[in-house]
matplotlib code that plots the C-alpha trace (Angstrom):
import matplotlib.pyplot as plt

x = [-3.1, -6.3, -5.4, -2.0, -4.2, -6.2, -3.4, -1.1, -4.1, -4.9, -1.2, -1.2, -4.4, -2.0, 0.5, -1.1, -2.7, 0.5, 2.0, -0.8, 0.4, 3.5, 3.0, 0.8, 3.2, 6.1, 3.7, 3.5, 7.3, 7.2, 5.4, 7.0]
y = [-13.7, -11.8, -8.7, -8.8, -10.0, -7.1, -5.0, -6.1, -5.5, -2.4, -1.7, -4.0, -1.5, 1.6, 0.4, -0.4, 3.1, 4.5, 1.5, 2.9, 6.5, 5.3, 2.9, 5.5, 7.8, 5.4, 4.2, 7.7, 7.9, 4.7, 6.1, 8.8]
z = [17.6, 16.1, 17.6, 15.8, 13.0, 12.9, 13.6, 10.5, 8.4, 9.3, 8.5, 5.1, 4.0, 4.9, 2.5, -0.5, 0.0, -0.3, -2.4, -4.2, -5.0, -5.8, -8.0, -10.1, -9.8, -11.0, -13.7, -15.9, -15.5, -17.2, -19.9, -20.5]

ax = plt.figure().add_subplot(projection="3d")
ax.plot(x, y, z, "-o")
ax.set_aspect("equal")
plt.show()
């Protein structure tokens, strides 16, 4: 259980990484 713990948060950090870059690059089409 705290390995898969570990494990899913070390993949939940991945994603907002890259939830990340595309959420800043969906924001500026937004603006635009």
């Amino acid at each position: 259980m705290l390995l898969d713990l570990a494990l899913d948060q070390f993949l939940d950090k991945k994603r907002r990484k890259s939830k990340a870059k595309l959420k800043s690059s969906k924001k500026k089409h937004r603006k635009n």
